[in-house]
VOGU-3710 file (C-alpha; in Angstrom, 3 decimals, decimal comma):
1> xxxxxxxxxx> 90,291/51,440/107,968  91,998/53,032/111,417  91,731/50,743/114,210  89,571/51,754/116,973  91,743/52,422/119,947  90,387/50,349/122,816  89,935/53,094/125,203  87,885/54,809/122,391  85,493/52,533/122,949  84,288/53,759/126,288
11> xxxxxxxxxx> 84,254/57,622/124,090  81,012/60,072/124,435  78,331/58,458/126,904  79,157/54,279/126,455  82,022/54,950/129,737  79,652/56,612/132,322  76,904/54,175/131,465  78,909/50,845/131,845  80,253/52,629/135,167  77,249/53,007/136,600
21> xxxxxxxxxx> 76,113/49,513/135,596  79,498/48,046/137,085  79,348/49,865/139,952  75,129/48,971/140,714  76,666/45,141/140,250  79,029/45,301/142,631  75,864/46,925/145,386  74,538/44,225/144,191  77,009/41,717/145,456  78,960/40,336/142,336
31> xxxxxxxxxx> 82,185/40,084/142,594  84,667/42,670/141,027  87,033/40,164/139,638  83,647/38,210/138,052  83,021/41,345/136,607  86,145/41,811/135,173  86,369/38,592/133,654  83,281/38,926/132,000  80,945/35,995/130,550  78,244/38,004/132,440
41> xxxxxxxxxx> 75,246/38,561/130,281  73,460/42,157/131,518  70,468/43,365/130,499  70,563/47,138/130,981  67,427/49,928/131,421  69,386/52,176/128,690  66,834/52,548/125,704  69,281/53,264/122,668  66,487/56,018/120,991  66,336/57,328/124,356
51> xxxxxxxxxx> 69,755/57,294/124,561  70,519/59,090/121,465  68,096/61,602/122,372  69,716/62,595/125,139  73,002/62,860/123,412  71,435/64,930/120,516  69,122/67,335/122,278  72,145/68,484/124,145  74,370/68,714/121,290  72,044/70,366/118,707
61> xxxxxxxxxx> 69,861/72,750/121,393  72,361/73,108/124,151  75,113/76,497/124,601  77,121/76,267/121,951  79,568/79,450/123,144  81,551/80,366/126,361  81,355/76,764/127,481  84,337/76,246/129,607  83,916/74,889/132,897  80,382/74,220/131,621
71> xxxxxxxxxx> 78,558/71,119/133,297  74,949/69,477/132,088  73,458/66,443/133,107  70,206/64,542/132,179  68,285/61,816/133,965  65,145/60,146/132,709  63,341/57,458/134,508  60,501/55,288/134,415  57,735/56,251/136,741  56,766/53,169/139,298
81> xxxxxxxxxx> 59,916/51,229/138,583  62,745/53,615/138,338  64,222/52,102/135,405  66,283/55,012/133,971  66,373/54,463/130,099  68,761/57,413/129,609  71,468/59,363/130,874  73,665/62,087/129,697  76,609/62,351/132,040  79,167/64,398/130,411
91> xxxxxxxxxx> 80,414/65,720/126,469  83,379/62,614/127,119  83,923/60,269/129,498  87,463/59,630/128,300  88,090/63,307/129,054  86,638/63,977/132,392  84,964/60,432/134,213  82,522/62,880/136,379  78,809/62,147/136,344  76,930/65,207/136,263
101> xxxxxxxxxx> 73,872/63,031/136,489  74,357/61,577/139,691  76,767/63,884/141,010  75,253/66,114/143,872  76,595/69,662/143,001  73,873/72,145/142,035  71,556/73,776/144,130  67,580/72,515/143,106  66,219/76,216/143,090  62,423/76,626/142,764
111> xxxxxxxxxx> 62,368/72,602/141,293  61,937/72,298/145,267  58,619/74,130/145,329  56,473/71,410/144,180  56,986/69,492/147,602  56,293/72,321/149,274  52,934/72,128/147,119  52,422/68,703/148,265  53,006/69,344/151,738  50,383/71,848/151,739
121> xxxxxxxxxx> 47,950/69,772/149,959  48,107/67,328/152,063  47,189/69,684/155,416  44,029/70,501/152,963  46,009/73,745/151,351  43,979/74,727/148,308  45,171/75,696/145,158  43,034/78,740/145,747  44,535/80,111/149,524  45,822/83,484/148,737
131> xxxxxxxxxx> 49,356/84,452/149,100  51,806/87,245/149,346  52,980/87,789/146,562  55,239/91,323/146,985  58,830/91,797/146,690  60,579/92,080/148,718  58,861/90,297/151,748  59,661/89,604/155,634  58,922/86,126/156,901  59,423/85,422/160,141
141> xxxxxxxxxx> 62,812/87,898/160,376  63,850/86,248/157,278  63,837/88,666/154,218  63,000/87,248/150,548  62,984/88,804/147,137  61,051/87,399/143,876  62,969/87,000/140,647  63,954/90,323/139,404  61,934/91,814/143,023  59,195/91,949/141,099
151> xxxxxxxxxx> 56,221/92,292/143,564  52,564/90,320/142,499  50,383/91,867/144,897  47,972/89,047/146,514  48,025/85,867/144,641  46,956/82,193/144,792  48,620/78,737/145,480  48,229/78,050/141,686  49,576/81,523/140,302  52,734/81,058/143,163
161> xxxxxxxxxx> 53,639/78,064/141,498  52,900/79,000/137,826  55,215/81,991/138,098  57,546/80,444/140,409  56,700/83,559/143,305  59,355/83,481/145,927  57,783/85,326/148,342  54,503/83,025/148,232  56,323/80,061/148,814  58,246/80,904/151,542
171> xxxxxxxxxx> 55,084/82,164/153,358  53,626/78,763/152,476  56,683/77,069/153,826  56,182/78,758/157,363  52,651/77,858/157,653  53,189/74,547/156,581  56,203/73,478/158,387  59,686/73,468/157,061  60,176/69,858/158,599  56,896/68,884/156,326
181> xxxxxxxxxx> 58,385/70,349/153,427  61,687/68,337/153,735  59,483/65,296/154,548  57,748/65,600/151,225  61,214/66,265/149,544  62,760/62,482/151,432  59,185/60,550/150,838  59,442/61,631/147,040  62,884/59,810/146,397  65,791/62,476/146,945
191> xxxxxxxxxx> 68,123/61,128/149,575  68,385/62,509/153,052  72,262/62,449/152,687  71,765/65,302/150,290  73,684/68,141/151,011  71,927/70,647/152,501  68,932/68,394/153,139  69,895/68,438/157,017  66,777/68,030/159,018  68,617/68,996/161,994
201> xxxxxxxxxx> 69,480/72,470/160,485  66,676/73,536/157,427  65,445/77,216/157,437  62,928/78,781/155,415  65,432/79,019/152,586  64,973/75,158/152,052  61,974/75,827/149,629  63,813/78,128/147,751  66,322/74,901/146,483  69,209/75,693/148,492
211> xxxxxxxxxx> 69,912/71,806/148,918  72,137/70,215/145,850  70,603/66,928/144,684  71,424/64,454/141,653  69,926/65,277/138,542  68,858/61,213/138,856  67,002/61,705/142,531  64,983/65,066/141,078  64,136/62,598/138,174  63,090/60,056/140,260
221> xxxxxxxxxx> 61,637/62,603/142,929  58,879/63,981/140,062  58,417/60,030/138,872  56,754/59,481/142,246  54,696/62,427/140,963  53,675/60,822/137,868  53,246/57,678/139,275  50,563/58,644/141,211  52,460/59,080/144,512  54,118/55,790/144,461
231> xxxxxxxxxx> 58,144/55,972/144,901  60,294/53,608/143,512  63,657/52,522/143,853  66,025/53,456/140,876  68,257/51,220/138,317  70,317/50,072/135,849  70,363/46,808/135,708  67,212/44,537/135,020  68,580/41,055/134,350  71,978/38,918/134,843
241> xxxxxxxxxx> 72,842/35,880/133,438  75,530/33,811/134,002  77,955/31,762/131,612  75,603/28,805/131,578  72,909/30,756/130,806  71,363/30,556/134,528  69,789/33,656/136,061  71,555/35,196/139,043  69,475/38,521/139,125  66,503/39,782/138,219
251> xxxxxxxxxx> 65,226/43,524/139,396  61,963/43,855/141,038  60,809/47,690/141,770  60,914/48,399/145,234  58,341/50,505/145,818  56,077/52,400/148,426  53,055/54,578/148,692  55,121/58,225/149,319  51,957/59,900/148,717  47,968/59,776/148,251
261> xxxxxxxxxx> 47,226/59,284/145,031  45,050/62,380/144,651  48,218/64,453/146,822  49,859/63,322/143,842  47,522/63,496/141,039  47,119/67,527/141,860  50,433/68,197/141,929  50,608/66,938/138,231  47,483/69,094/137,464  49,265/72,169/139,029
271> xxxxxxxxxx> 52,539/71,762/137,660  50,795/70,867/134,282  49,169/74,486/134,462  52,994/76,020/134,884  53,875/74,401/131,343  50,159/75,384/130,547  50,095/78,746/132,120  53,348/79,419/133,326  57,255/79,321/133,682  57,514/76,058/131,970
281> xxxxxxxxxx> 55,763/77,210/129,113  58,614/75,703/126,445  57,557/72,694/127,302  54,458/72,952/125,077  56,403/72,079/121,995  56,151/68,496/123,136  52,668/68,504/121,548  51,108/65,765/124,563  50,136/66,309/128,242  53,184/67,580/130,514
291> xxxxxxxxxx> 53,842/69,019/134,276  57,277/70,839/134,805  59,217/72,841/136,891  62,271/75,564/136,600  64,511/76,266/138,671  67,443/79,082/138,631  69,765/80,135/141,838  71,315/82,983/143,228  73,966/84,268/141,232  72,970/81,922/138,220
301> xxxxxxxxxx> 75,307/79,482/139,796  72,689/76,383/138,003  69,944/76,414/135,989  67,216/73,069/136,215  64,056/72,195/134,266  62,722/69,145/135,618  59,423/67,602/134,062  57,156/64,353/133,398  54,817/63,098/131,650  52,814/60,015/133,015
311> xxxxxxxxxx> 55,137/57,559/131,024  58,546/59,602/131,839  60,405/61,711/134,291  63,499/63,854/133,541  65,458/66,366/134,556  68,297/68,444/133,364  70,223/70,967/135,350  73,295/72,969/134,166  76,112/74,866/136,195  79,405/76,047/135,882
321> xxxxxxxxxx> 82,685/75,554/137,896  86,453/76,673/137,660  89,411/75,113/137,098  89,109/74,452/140,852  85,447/73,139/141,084  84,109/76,614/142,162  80,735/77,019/141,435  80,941/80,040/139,576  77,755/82,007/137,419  76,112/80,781/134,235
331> xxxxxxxxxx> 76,122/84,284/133,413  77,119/84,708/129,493  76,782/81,040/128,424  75,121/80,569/125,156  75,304/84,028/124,959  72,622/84,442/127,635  72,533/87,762/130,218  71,179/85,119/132,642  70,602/81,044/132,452  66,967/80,368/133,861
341> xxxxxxxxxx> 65,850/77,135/133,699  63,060/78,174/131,115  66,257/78,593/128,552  68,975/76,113/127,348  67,454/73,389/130,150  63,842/73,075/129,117  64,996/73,411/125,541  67,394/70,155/126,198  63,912/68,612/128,333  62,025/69,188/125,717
351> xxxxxxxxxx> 64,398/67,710/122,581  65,161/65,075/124,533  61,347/63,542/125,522  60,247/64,700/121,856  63,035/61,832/121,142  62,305/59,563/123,746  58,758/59,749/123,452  58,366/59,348/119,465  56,879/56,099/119,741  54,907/56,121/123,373
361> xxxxxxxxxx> 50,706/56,972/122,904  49,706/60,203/124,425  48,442/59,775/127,432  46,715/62,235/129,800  47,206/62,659/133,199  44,697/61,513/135,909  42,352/64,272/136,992  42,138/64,890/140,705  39,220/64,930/142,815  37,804/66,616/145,604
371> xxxxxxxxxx> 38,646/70,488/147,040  41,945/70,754/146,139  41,501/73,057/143,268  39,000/75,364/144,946  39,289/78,076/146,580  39,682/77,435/150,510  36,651/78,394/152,815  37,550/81,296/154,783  36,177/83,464/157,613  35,375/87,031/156,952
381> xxxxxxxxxx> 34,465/87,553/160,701  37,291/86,368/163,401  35,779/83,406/165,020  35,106/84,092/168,466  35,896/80,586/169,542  39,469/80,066/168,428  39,208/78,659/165,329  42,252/78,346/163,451  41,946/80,096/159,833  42,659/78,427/157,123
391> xxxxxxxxxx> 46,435/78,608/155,435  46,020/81,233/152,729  43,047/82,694/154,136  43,544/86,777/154,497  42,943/87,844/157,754  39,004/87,871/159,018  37,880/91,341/160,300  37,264/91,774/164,150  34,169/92,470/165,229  33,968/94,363/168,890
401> xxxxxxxxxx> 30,627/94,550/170,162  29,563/97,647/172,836  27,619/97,278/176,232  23,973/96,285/175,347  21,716/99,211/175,579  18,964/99,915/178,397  16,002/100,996/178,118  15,105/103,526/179,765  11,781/103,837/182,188  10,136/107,290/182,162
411> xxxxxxxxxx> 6,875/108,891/181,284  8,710/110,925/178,325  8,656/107,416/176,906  7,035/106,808/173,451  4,371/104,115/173,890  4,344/101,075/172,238  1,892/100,494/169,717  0,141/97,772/170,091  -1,613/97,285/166,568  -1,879/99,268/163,385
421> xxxxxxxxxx> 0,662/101,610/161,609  4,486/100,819/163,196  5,624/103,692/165,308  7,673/106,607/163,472  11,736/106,238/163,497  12,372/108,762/166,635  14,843/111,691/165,523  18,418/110,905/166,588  17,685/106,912/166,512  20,918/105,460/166,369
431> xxxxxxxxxx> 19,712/101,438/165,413  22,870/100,123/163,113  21,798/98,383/159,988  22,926/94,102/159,731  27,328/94,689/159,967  28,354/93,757/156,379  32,228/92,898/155,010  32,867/93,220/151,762  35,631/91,424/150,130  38,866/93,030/149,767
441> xxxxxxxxxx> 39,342/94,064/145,758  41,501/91,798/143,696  44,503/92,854/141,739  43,786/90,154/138,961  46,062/87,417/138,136  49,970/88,275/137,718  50,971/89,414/134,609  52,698/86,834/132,248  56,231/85,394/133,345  59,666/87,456/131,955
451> xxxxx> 61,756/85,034/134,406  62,169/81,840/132,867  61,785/82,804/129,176  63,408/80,570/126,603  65,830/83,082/124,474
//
């Protein structure tokens, strides 16, 4: 038999994952020469089926054609202790050592919209408040388009998200608060290093995913999700030994309440209606209980599909550079016109946690409670007191009242009865019946999604 080369050994996956080990050791204050040496005894979060799965769903569902300069990543953690039990990094780490896991290089897209959703939920947003949902649309001077500028018409927080409406969102950005939005986006796990996550300088392009995170902090963002709002460091590493068999580490989650459990719990219901209902609809074929999110940018420069369900996060984003790490368009790949992230990504996402999840019970997610999913309570008639109206509400009618009438004192005067029959309607009595508003008509619901659409 051929002898294994050593450096063969760190071939495919093992090199990225022992480097991001090493490196989480040496943050963790071991010395590099200890390291080195070895003698260590390490007790990784890798789970080898999980492991595998990654490997394979990319392999056996991912573009197979016009590949070069081609880039894919996949992160899947743990929900509440951000153990991440797999990671697919690169096709060789012999080849090329960059992580596209961890690296931050591809803009989020609409994977960003589901803080924006928990933003608004938590100023008492509805899933209900109606939208605008045209194409293109002016927001405050700023001028948006929906995917192919196709124009909804009036539509709610729940069909915004489930068809990924650009226009919607952006309106629900500036009513909410950009600064809120980006809040939600920190308090969920994704660094505030990011780039383009600079609170000094967001605009209402920040919902739309113009910021680049990791594929492991949008993981780890959408755990907090499925944990039921509570964030959590993430890791590698949960146990070191030394040579004499001592312990000299042992990893406890670090974690904190990012968001109210019921925040939390409704975003799961919502984004579970987009795989449901929606843009994430490949997810399906997992056969259990799922929320998700796609994501595709301007000039198909990366494609994401980032999902959960309560026992697992992941997400997996694809882009493309050149030969001088120019983002450049996914156009073409896989033989694809255009690479949404209802494609080749949720068809990795959804290989993958078929894998992963094999052996794991179904589980369901926790319902939410209260308002949430109602329609919000809004004013048909301005209120006269100053009253703001609630986000997503249309505009109440105004109601302007003339000078109250006199009566007028003459002996031409009709008499007023005093018993019997009521006095005969007067020709040319102008008495208004009770004011009534009627409800503006409704479109209906969007039609079904042609954005995201697995080929």
């Amino acid at each position: 038999m051929k002898k294994q080369k050593a450096g063969n050994r760190l071939g495919g996956q093992t090199g990225f994952l022992l480097q991001a080990v090493t490196n989480q050791l040496i943050t963790l204050g071991f010395d590099e020469t200890e390291i080195q040496r070895g003698g260590l005894r390490i007790t990784s979060t890798f789970e080898e089926g999980a492991q595998k799965g990654a490997t394979a769903a990319v392999r056996k569902v991912g573009p197979d054609t016009n590949t070069e300069g081609l880039r894919i990543g996949l992160a899947a953690v743990r929900p509440g202790t951000g153990e991440v039990v797999a990671m697919y990094a690169g096709k060789n780490f012999i080849n090329d050592q960059i992580n596209n896991a961890t690296r931050e290089f591809a803009q989020a897209g609409s994977t960003f919209k589901p803080f924006a959703l928990a933003a608004a939920f938590e100023q008492g947003v509805p899933l209900g408040a109606e939208l605008n949902g045209d194409s293109p649309s002016t927001v405050n001077g700023y001028t948006f388009s929906n995917y192919g500028d196709k124009s909804y018409g009036p539509v709610s927080l729940l069909q915004a998200t489930e068809f990924s409406i650009n226009s919607a969102y952006v309106q629900l950005e500036s009513e909410v608060g950009v600064d809120a939005v980006a809040q939600a986006v920190i308090r969920a796990g994704v660094p505030d290093t990011t780039p383009g996550l600079n609170l000094d300088n967001l605009d209402l392009t920040f919902v739309l995913g113009t910021a680049s995170p990791s594929g492991l902090s949008m993981a780890n963002a959408y755990a907090t999700f499925a944990a039921g709002g509570v964030q959590s460091d993430t890791t590698y590493i949960t146990k070191v030994m030394g040579l004499n068999g001592g312990l000299l580490y042992e990893y406890e989650p670090k974690t904190m309440a990012a968001f109210d459990a019921n925040i939390a719990n409704s975003v799961s219901y919502t984004l579970n209606k987009v795989v449901t209902d929606g843009t994430a609809f490949a997810a399906q074929k997992l056969g259990r209980p799922a929320a998700a999110k796609t994501g595709t940018t301007d000039g198909n420069k990366s494609a994401w599909f980032v999902g959960y369900t309560p026992q697992l996060a992941t997400a997996v984003l694809m882009a493309k550079e050149d030969s001088s790490g120019i983002p450049v368009s996914l156009s073409g790949t896989g033989g694809l016109g255009t690479v949404t992230g209802g494609s080749y990504p949720a068809a990795i996402w959804t290989a993958f946690m078929t894998a992963a999840l094999q052996n794991e019970p179904v589980v369901e997610f926790t319902a939410p409670t209260g308002d949430l999913t109602k329609a919000p309570d809004c004013p048909l008639i301005m209120p006269i007191d100053g009253t703001p109206i609630p986000v997503g509400c249309p505009t109440p009618s105004i109601i302007e009242f003339g000078p109250e009438p006199t009566v007028e004192s003459s002996a031409s005067a009709a008499p007023i009865p005093s018993d019997g029959a009521p006095a005969p309607i007067q020709p040319g009595d102008q008495t208004a019946p009770d004011p009534g508003i009627a409800p503006a008509p409704s479109d209906g619901p969007p039609a079904p999604p042609t954005d995201e659409a697995v080929p």
